[in-house]
N, C-alpha and C positions, 0 to 999 in steps of 0.2 A: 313223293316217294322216289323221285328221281336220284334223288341225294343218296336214299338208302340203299339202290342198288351200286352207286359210285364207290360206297364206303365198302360193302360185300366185294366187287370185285379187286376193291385196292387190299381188300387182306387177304383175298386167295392167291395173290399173287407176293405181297408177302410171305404168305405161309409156305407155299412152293417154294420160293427163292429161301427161304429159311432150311427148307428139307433139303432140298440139292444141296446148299449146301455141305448141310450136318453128312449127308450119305457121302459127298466127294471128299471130306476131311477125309486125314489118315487116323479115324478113330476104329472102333471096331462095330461099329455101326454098320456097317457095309456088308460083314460079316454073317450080322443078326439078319440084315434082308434077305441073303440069301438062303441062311437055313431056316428063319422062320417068317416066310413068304407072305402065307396070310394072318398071323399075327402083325407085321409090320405094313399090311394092309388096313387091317382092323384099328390101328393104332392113329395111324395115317389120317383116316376118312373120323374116327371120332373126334381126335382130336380137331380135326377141320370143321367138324360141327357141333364143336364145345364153344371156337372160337367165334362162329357167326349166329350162334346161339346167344352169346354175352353183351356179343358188339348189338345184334337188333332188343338183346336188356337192357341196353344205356340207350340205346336211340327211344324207344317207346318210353321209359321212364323219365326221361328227359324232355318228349313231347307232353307225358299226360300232367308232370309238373309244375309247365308253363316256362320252363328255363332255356326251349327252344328258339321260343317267341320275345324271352327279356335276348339273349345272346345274337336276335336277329335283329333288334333295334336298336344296337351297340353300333354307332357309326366307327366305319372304320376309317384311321388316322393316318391310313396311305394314303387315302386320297384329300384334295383338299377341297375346303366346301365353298371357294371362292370361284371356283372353274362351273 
């Protein structure tokens, strides 16, 4: 489970760095924050739990299919098997 909190925290920080973003463009976003406050609140936090919604869909569908387990016996080609 270690992995799956690694993967959760690399995309909430994603997803922030994505919003900061999008808010500090010169689009009219910035705008919408301010007069529609908890709408762009509500928008904010679903969307943030649409996307770690999806990602722990592919981590569980990917463990219960077994393709966790082939993609972990895939020797990796950086290293070499001589050392």
């Amino acid at each position: 489970m270690n992995s799956l909190y690694k993967v959760i925290i690399t995309y909430e920080l994603v997803f922030l760095l994505f919003w900061n973003i999008l808010y500090l463009s010169n689009s009219d976003v910035e705008n919408w924050f301010t007069e529609k406050f908890l709408t762009a609140v509500f928008v904010f936090l679903s969307t943030m739990a649409l996307g770690a919604t999806l990602m722990y869909i592919i981590f569980i569908s990917l463990k219960i299919s077994g393709i966790s387990e082939y993609l972990k016996s895939i020797k990796d080609p950086r290293k070499n098997s001589n050392e």
